[in-house]
Every structure is written in structure tokens, then in C-alpha cells.
C-alpha positions as CSV (number, residue, x, y, z in Angstrom):
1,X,34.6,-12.4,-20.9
2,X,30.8,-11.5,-22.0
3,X,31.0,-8.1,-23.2
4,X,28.0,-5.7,-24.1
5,X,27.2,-5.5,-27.8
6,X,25.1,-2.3,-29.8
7,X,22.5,-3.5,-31.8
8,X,20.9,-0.9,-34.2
9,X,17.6,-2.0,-34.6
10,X,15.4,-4.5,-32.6
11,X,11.9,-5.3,-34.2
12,X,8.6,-7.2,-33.9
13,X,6.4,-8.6,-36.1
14,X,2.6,-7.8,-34.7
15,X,-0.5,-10.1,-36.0
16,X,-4.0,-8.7,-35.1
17,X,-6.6,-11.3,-35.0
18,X,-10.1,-10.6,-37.0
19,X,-13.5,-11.8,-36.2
20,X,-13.7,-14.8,-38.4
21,X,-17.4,-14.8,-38.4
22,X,-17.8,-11.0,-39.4
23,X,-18.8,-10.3,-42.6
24,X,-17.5,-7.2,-43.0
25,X,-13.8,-8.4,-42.5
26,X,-14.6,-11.4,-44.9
27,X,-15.5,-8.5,-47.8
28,X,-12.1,-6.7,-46.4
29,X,-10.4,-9.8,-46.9
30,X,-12.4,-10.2,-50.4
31,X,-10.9,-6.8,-51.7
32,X,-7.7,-7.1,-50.6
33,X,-7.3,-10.5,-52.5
34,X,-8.9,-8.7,-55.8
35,X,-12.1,-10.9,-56.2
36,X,-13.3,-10.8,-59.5
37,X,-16.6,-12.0,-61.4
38,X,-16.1,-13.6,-64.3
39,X,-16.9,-17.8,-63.2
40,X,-19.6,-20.4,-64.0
41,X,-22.3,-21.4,-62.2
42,X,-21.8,-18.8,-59.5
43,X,-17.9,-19.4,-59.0
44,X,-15.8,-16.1,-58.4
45,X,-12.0,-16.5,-59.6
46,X,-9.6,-15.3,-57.1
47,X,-6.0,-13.8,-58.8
48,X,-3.4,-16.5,-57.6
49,X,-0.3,-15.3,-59.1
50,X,2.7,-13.5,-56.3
51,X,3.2,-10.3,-56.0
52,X,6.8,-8.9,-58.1
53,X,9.4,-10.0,-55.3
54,X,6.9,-13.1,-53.2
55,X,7.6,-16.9,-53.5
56,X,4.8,-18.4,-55.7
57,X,1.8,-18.9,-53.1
58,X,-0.4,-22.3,-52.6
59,X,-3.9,-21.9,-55.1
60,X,-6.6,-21.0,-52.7
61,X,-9.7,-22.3,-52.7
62,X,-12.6,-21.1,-55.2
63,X,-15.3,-19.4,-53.5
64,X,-18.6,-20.4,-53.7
65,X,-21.8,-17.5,-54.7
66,X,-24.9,-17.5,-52.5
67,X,-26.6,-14.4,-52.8
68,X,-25.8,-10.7,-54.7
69,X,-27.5,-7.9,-54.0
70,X,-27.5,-4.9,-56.0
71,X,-28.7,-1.5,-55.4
72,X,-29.2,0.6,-57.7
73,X,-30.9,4.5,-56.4
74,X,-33.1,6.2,-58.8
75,X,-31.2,9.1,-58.8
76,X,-28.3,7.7,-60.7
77,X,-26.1,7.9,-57.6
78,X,-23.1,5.6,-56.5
79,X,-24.7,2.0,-56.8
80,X,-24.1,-0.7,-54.6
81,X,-23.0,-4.6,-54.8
82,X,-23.5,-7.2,-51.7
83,X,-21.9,-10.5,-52.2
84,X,-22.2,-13.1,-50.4
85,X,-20.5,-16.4,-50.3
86,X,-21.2,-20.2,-48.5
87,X,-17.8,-21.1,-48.0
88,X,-15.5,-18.1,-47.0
89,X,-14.3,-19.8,-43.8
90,X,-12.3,-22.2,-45.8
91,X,-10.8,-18.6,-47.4
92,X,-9.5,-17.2,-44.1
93,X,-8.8,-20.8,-42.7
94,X,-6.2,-21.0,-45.6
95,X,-4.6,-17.3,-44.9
96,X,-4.2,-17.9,-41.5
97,X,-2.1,-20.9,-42.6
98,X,-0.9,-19.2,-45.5
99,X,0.5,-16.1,-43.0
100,X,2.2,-19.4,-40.7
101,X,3.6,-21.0,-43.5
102,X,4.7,-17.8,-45.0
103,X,6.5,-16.4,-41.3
104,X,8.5,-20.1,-41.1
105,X,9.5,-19.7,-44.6
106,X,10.9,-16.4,-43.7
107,X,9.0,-12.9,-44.6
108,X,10.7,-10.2,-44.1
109,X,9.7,-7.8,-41.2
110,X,8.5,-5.1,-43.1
111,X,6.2,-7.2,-45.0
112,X,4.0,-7.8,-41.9
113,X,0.8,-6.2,-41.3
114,X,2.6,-3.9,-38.0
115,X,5.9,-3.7,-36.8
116,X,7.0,-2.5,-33.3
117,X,10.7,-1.3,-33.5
118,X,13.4,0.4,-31.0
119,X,16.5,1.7,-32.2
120,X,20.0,2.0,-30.9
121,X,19.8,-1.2,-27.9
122,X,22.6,-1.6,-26.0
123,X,22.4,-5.2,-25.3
124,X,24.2,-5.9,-21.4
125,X,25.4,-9.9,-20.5
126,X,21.8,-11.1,-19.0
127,X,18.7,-10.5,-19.0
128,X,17.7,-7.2,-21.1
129,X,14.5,-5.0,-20.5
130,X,13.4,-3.9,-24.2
131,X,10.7,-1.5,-24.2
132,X,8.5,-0.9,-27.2
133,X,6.1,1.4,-28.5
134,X,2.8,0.2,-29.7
135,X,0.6,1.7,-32.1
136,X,-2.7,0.5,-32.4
137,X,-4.7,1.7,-34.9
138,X,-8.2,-0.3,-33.7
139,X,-9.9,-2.8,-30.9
140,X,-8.6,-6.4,-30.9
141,X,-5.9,-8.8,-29.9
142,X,-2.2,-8.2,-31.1
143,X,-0.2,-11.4,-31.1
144,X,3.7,-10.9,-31.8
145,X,5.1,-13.5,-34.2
146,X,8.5,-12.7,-34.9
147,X,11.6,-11.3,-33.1
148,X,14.4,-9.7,-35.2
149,X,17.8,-7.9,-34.1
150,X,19.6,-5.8,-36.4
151,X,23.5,-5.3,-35.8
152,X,25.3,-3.8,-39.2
153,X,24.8,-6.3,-42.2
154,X,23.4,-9.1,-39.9
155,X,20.0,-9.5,-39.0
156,X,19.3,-12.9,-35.7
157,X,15.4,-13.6,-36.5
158,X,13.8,-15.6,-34.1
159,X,10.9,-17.2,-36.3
160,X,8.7,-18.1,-33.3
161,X,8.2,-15.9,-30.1
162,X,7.1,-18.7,-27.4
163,X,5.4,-19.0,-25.3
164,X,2.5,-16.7,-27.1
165,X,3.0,-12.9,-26.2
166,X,-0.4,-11.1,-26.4
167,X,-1.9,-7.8,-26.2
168,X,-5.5,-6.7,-26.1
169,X,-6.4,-2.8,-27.4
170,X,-10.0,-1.9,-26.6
171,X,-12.0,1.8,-26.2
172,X,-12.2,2.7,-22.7
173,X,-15.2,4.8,-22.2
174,X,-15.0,7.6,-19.9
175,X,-16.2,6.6,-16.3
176,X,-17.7,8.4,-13.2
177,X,-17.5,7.4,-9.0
178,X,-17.8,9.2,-6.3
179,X,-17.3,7.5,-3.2
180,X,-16.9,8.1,0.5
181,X,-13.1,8.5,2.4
182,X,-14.7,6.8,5.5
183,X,-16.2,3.3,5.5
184,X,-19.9,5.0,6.3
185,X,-21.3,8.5,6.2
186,X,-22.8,10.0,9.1
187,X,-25.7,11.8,8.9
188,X,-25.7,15.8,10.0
189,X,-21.9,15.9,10.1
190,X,-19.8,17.7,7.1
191,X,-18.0,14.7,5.2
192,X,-15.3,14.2,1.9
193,X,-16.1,12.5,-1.3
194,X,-14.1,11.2,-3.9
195,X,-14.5,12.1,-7.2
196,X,-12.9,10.4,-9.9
197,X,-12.9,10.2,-13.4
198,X,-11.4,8.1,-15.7
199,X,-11.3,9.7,-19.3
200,X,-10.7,6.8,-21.1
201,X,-10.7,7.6,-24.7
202,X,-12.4,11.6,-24.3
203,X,-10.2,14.2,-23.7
204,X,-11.3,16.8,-21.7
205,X,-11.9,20.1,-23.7
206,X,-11.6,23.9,-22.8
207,X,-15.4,24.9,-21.1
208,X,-16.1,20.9,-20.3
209,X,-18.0,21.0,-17.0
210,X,-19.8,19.0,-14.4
211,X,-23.1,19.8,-13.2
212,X,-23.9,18.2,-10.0
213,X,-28.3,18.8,-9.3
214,X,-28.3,20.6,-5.8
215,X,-30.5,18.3,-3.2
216,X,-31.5,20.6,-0.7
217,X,-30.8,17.8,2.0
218,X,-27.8,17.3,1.0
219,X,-25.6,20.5,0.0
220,X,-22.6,20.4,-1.7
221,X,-20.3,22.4,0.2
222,X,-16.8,23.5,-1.2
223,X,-14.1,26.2,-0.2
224,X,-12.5,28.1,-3.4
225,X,-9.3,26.5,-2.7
226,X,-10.1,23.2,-4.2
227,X,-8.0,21.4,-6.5
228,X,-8.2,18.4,-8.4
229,X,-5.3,16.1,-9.3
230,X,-4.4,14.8,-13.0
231,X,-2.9,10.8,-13.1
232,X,-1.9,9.0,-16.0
233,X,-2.9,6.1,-16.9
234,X,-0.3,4.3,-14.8
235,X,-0.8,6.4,-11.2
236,X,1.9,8.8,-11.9
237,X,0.9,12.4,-11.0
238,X,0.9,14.8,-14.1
239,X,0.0,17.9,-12.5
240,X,-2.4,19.6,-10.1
241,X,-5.0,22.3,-11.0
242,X,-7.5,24.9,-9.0
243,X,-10.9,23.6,-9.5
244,X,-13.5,26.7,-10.4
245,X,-16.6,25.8,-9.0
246,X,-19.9,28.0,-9.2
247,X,-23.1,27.0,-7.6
248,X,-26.7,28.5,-8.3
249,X,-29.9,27.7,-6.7
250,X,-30.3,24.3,-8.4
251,X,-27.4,23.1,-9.9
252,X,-23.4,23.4,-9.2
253,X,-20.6,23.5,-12.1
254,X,-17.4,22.3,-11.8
255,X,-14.9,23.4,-14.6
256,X,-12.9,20.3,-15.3
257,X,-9.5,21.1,-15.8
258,X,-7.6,20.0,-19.5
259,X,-7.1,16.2,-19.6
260,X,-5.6,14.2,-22.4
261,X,-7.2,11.1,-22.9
262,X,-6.9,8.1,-20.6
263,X,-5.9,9.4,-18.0
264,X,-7.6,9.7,-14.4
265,X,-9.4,13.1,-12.8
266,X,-9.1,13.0,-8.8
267,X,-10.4,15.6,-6.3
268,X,-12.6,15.9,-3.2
269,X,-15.9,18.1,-2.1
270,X,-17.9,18.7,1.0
271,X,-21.5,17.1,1.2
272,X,-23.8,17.0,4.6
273,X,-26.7,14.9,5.1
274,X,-29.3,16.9,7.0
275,X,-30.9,14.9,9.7
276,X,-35.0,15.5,9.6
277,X,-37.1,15.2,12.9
278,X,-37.3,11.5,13.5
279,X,-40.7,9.6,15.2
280,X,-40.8,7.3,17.4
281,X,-42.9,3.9,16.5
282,X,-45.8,3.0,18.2
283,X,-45.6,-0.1,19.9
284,X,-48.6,-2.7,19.9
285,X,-49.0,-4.1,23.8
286,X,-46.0,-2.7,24.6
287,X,-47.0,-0.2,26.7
288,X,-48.3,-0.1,30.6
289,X,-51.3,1.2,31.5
290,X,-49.8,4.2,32.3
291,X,-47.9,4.7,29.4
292,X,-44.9,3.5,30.8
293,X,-42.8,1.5,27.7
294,X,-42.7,-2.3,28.5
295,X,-39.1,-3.4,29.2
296,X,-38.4,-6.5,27.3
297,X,-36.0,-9.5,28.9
298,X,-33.4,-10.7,27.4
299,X,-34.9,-13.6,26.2
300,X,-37.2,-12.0,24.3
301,X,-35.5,-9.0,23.6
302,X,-34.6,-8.6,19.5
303,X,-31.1,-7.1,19.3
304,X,-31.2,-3.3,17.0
305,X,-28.1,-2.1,17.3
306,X,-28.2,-1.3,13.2
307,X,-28.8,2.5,12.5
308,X,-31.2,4.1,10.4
309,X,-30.1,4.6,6.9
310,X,-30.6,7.7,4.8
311,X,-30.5,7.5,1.0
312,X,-29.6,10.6,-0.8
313,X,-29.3,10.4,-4.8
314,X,-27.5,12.9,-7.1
315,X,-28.2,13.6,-10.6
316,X,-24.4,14.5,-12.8
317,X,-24.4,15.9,-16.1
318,X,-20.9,14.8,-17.8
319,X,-19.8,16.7,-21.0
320,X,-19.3,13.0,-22.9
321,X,-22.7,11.6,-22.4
322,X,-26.0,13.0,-23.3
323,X,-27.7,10.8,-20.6
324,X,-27.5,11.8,-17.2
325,X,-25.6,10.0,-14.5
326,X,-27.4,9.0,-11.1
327,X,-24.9,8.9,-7.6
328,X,-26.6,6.9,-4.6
329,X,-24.8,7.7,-1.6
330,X,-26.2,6.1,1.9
331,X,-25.8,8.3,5.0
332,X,-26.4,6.8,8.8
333,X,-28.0,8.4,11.7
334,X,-25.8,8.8,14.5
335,X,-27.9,8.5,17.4
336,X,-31.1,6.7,18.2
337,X,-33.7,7.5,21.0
338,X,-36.0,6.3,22.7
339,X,-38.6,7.8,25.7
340,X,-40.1,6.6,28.9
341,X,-42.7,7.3,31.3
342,X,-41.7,7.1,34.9
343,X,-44.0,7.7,37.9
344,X,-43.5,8.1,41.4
345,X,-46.6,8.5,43.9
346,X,-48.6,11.4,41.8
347,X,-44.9,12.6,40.4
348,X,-44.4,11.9,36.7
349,X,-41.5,12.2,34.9
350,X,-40.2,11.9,31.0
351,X,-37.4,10.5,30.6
352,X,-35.2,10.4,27.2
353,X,-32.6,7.6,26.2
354,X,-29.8,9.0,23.4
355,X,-27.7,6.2,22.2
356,X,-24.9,7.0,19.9
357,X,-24.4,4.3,17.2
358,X,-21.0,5.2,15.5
359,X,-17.5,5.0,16.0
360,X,-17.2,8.9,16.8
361,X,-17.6,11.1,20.1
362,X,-19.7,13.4,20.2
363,X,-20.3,17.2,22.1
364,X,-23.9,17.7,23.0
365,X,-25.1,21.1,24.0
366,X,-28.8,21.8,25.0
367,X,-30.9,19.0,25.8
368,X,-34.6,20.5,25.2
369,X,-37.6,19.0,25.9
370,X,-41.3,20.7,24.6
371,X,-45.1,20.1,24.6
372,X,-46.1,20.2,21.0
373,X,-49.3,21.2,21.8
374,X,-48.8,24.0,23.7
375,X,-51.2,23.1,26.7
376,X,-51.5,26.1,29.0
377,X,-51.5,23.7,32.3
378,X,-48.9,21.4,31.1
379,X,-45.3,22.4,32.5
380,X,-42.3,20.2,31.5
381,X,-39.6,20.9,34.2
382,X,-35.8,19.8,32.8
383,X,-33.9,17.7,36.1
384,X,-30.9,18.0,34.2
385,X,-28.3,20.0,35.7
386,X,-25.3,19.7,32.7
387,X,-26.3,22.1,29.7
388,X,-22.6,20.4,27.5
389,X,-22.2,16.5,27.8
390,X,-19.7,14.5,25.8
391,X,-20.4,11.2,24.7
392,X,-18.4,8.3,23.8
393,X,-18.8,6.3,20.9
394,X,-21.8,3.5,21.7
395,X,-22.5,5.5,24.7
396,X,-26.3,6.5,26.2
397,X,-27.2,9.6,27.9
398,X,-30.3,10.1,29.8
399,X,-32.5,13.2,30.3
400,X,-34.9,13.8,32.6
401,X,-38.0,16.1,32.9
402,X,-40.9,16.1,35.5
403,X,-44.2,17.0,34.1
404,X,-46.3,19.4,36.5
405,X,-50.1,20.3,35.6
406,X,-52.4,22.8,37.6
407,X,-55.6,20.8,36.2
408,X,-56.5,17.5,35.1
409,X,-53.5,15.5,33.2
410,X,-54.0,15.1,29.7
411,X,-54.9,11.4,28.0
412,X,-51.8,12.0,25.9
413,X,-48.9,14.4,25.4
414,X,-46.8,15.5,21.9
415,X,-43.6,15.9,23.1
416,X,-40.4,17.0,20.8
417,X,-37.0,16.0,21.9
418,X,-33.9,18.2,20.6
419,X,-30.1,18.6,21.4
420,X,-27.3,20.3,19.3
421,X,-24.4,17.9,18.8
422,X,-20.7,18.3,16.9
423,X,-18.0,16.1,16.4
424,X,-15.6,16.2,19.2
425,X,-12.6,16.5,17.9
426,X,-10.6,16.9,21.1
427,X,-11.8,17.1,24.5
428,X,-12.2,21.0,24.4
429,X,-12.5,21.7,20.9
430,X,-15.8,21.3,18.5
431,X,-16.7,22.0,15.4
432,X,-20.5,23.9,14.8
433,X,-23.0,21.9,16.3
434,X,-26.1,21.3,14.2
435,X,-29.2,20.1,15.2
436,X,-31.1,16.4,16.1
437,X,-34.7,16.5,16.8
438,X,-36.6,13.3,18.2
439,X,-40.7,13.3,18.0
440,X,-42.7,11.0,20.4
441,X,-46.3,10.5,21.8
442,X,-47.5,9.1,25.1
443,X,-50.7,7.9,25.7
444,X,-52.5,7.0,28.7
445,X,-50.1,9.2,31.1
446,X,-52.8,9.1,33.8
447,X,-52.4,6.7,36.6
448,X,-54.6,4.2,36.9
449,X,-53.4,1.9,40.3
450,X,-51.6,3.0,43.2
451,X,-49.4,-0.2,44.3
452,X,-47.8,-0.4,47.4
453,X,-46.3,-3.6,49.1
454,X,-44.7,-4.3,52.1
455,X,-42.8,-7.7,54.4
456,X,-44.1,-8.4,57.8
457,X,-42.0,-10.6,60.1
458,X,-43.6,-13.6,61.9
459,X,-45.8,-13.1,65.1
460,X,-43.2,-12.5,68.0
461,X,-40.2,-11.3,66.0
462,X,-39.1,-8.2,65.4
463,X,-37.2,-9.1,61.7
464,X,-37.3,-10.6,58.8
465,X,-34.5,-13.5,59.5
466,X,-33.1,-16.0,56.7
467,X,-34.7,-19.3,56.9
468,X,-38.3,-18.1,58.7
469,X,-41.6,-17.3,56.3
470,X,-42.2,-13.9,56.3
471,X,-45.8,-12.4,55.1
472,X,-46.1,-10.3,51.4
473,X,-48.9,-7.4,51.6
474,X,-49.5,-6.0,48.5
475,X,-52.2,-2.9,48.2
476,X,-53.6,-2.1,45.2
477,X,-55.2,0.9,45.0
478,X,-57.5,2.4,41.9
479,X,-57.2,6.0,41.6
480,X,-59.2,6.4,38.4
481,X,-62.5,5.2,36.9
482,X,-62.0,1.6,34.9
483,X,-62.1,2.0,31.1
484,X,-63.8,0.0,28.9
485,X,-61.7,-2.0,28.1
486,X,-60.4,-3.0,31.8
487,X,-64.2,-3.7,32.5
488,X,-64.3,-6.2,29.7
489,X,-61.2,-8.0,31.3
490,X,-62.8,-8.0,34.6
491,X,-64.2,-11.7,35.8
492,X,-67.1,-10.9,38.0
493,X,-68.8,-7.6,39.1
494,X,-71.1,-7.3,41.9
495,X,-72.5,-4.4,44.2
496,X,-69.8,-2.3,42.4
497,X,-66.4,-4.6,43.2
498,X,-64.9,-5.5,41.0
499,X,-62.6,-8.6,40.9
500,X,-59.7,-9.2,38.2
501,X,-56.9,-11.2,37.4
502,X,-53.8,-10.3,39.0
503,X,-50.2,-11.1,37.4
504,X,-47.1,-11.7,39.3
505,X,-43.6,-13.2,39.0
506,X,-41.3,-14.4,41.9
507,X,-37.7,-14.7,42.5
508,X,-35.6,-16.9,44.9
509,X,-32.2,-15.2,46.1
510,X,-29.5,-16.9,47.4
């Protein structure tokens, strides 16, 4: 019956691979060998004979002088000797078959350029789990040769380990992101980002701070409770530490807490995009001679359901780089409007679409409409009779104002739209609202035609009945002088009438 067996020792041969085309290693590789001058014709000698102990060793091959360079300083200082040879890549060909014909031929463990060991292995009947401790001293890639088990007087070698068991050692440099916990930003609504920090091979130091450049639409906001989280390199939580955090009129510090090196930096802050007074587009022939916006079909109607984006960029000072570090983080309006002229007989009204574009409800509290230019006869009367609406997410509210004047109307009104608005984060509650403000222009308010149309039944009857042809009367009535360019449209002109095209469209109903 398989029984578990104690092994005292369990080691690893490791080979690290150079750059066989730098010529630094070749020179490394020159001095180890003990290159000496002393040759023909440009020939350096290379000592062949073993070390006390070492099997005699294959003659390697006799390398080749191009070019010396000496330099010798003026002042008598250390002097300096460049050599350099045409054919050392037949040198470090022949060690790398020199090292493979020396590990089949049996080199003992400690001979090898690193060794990884464990100690005191209880081996169980099946598969074993053997963890070992690597050093690695610099970059490159670590290839383990051979496997050996100690158990008293007897050492089990396993000359070959296949298939090839690698390992790569590089300098991480320390790294920087902040990114959003939601899958966009919202504009004018008090959101967490993530800040992380991967230390690679710095190691955070007493005083080491982050200083974050204060935009002033887009504040940093934090509470003095804030802590920030230490991983290791492998996700495990080391420990968790209060984050000091001080904030002047440009610039806000945030006292990193002590890190060693690789390891990861996690904890989240406050930002809010403020959302500026938006204007509305003008529209080229979209409008009706009365300023009334032209209502597209929907054939010809271009889908914009995309909100307006917001770009904010922060600047971060980090204690391991002299160079400053530039955050772009993208923030989306929530809501887009859009205004209308209505008219009814010598009423007007203004009336004020507010879509919301995200994913989130909304509490709106009050809807405001003003005159930006303060006309004395220009009165803007609100026909909405809820001060506190909620909307849904994709949702539309309308508000309504009639506009009342004592003299003559205008040519054009500035009008500025504004509502307060908060998350809703139940039906009842609501966080502080903050402010959206909408700016818009209407031009030619006046009224130019009165239209009026009426059906007339057929001589004899007293209805209009399905089947019988019924008569259209449509009045159009000018209530204001033609401008300039109506007159140009018109076709003819004579003893003041005027005659000019008229447009119409008819529908059949079933």
C-alpha cells in the first residue's frame, strides 16, 4: 500500500535567457570566460582548461578582432578598452550547447546559475502541489532545466523538465485609472469614481501624495470618512486605511497610505459635472411663418435619441513621475429640450418639450419660464398647474405658457427655460435638486394669416353623409402687411391683390 515519503530537499535548476545580440552581455560573457590579448593577427586566446573539480570542457572557438577602442582621459583617470569582435555568436552558440551538454552529463545543482529550493516536502500517493520561491534578481525569461529530490544520501534527478516550464520577470511601472462605477455619467448628478493604482515596482513612501487640479465644473467632492483599500498583487485584501484628503482653491491632496511594492491602491471619490445653460439650434426652413417649429414626418424625420456629451479632463500629479497625468472622463446630459410656438385665434402660447434621455427617474420642481429681455409689455403667463412632477426614465414633459402683450408683439422673443431636478430615489424621497437651464429664440411670433375652413353638405341636405361630395371652404385671411420676402414669392400683383401659391395635402379615410 503507497505510503507518504519525507523528502528533505526538493530543487530546481533555473536558466535565464540573455539577449544574444546585446553587446553588453557578449563583454559579460567575455569577462567571465577570462579573455585575454596576447594572439596574432588580431586573434584573442580564450583560457580552455576546467575549473579544479569540472570534466575537461570542448575547445571553444577563437574569436575574431574587429575593432578596439581605447580611451585614454587627459587627466590620468581610469582608462577605458572597447573590444569588439566579428564572430561572437558562434561563442554563445557554443555555451548554450556547452550548458546542454554539461546538464545531460550531469552538473550538480549548485553549480547552476539559480536554484529554487523547498525544504522538508512531504510527498502524499498522487499528484503533489510544490510551491517554490523565486528570486529574480533582473528582467528576462527563467527556463527550469532540472528537477532534483533530496531524501537522506539519495538524490532522484530528473535531467529534463518537459514539456518547457517558463517564467517571465519584468518591471512593472506604477499605473493610474480612474473610471466610473456606472456604465455612463450623468451630468449635474453627484457620482463615484474609481481610483486605482497599481504600484508596480514603487513603493509608496511616508508624505507621497496625489494632487488632483480642481476644475471648477467639475468638483471633487469627498466626506472625511473616506478610505482606500490595499490589495496584493494577487486580489487578496491587506488592509484598509482613512484617506486624508485636503483641498485648496486649485488643487486637492490625497495622502496615499504606505504601500509596498506591487501591490494595488483602491478607493472611491465624489465628482459632479455641472450642467451650463444649453441653446437651442437654429433651424434653416424649419420654421413657419409664425415661428411655429416645422414638425417633421416620419419619413423624413432623422432619429436623435443620443445625448449631448460633456468632456471634463483632469490633470494628477503622482509622486513617481515627474510628468503629469491627464484623466478624460465623459459626462451625458440627462434631458434634452426643445420649444414651440402655438397659436390660437390672437392667443399665443410657448410651449416647452423636456425629454429625459437616461435610465434614471427624475423629481422636477419649478418649471420657470422668462423673457430675457425684460420687455415691459411682454407677460409670460405659466398654464401649468403642478409645481413637483416625476419623470420616468425616456419620458417627456410638457410646459405651457401663454404670452399676453398690451402693445404691439415683438418680431422675436429671448426666452430662458429652467427647472430644478434630483434623482428620485423613491417615490417620496429626493436628493438636492440642482439646476437645468434651456436658452431659446423665436422669431417671427407675429401672425401673419388667419385660416379658417369649414364642410358644407350638398344642396337639399342637412349632413355631410358617407358616399355624397361634400364642399371644402377654406378662408384665408392676412392680418399683417407682406414682407419682402412673401412679395418676392408672389406670382402676380395688380390693383393691390395679390395672388400666391397655395400648398395643401389630402387624406382619404376609411
Amino acid at each position: 500500500m503507497p505510503i507518504p515519503v519525507r523528502l528533505e530537499q526538493v530543487a530546481a535548476s533555473v536558466h535565464f535567457s540573455i539577449e544574444k545580440n546585446s553587446f553588453h552581455k557578449a563583454v559579460e560573457c567575455l569577462s567571465k570566460q577570462g579573455v585575454t590579448a596576447g594572439g596574432n593577427n588580431g586573434i584573442i586566446h580564450i583560457q580552455t582548461d576546467p575549473p579544479a573539480g569540472r570534466p575537461p570542457r570542448v575547445s571553444l572557438p577563437l574569436l575574431e578582432l574587429y575593432e578596439m577602442h581605447d580611451k585614454s582621459p587627459l587627466d590620468n583617470s581610469l582608462n577605458s578598452t572597447g573590444v569588439i569582435c566579428n564572430n561572437v555568436h558562434l561563442l554563445l552558440r557554443h555555451q548554450e550547447s556547452g550548458s546542454s551538454t554539461e546538464t545531460q552529463s550531469g552538473v550538480p545543482l549548485e553549480d547552476s546559475a539559480q536554484v529554487l529550493k523547498t525544504t522538508n516536502v512531504l510527498l502524499e500517493p498522487g499528484f503533489n502541489k510544490i510551491a517554490f520561491t523565486a528570486p529574480a534578481h533582473e528582467p528576462g525569461m527563467y527556463t527550469l532545466r532540472q528537477l532534483c529530490a533530496t531524501m537522506g544520501s539519495v538524490q532522484f534527478v530528473l535531467p529534463h523538465i518537459y514539456p518547457i516550464v517558463q517564467y517571465e520577470v519584468y518591471s512593472q511601472e506604477p499605473q493610474l485609472k480612474v473610471e466610473p462605477l456606472t456604465d455612463i455619467l450623468l451630468a449635474g448628478i453627484a457620482q463615484k469614481v474609481k481610483f486605482t493604482i497599481i504600484t508596480g515596482h514603487y513603493a509608496i513612501k511616508n508624505g507621497d501624495v496625489l494632487q488632483l487640479s480642481n476644475i471648477d465644473a467639475m468638483p471633487i467632492l469627498y466626506s472625511p470618512g473616506s478610505t482606500a483599500t490595499i490589495l496584493s498583487n494577487t486580489g487578496e485584501k491587506v488592509e484598509e486605511s482613512v484617506l486624508m484628503i485636503q483641498s485648496s482653491e486649485k488643487v486637492t491632496s490625497i495622502m496615499l497610505p504606505l504601500t509596498p511594492a506591487y501591490h494595488v491602491i483602491e478607493f472611491e471619490l465624489e465628482v459632479i459635472c455641472h450642467i451650463l445653460s444649453t441653446l437651442s439650434k437654429p433651424f434653416d426652413n424649419e420654421r413657419l411663418t409664425n415661428g411655429e417649429v416645422h414638425w417633421k414626418t416620419k419619413d423624413n424625420q432623422k432619429p436623435d435619441s443620443c445625448q449631448a456629451a460633456i468632456a471634463q479632463k483632469m490633470s494628477i500629479d503622482c509622486p513617481w513621475s515627474i510628468y503629469s497625468t491627464i484623466i478624460a472622463l465623459t459626462f451625458y446630459n440627462p434631458f434634452k429640450a426643445a420649444q414651440s410656438l402655438l397659436s390660437a385665434g390672437k392667443r399665443k402660447y410657448i410651449q416647452v418639450c423636456l425629454q429625459n434621455m437616461s435610465e434614471v427617474s427624475f423629481h422636477l420642481l419649478d418649471h420657470n419660464l422668462t423673457e430675457s429681455l425684460k420687455c415691459p409689455n411682454i407677460e409670460l403667463v405659466s398654464m401649468n398647474v403642478k409645481t413637483r412632477q416625476h419623470v420616468y426614465r425616456k419620458q417627456s414633459v410638457f410646459c405651457l405658457w401663454e404670452i399676453k402683450w398690451t402693445k404691439e408683439l415683438p418680431s422675436s422673443l429671448q426666452c430662458r427655460f429652467s427647472v430644478n431636478f434630483s434623482p428620485a430615489i423613491s417615490e417620496e424621497e429626493s436628493t438636492s435638486f440642482k439646476p437645468y437651464a434651456y436658452e431659446f429664440q423665436l422669431e417671427n411670433i407675429v401672425t401673419l394669416y388667419n385660416v379658417k375652413a369649414e364642410i358644407y353638405p350638398v344642396l337639399g341636405a342637412e349632413h355631410c353623409r358617407t358616399g355624397s361630395l361634400c364642399s371644402l371652404d377654406v378662408s384665408i385671411t392676412r392680418l399683417s402687411d407682406l414682407t419682402e420676402a412673401d412679395q418676392d414669392e408672389s406670382l402676380t400683383e395688380s390693383d393691390g391683390m395679390c395672388t400666391t401659391k397655395l400648398m395643401y395635402e389630402g387624406k382619404g379615410f376609411d
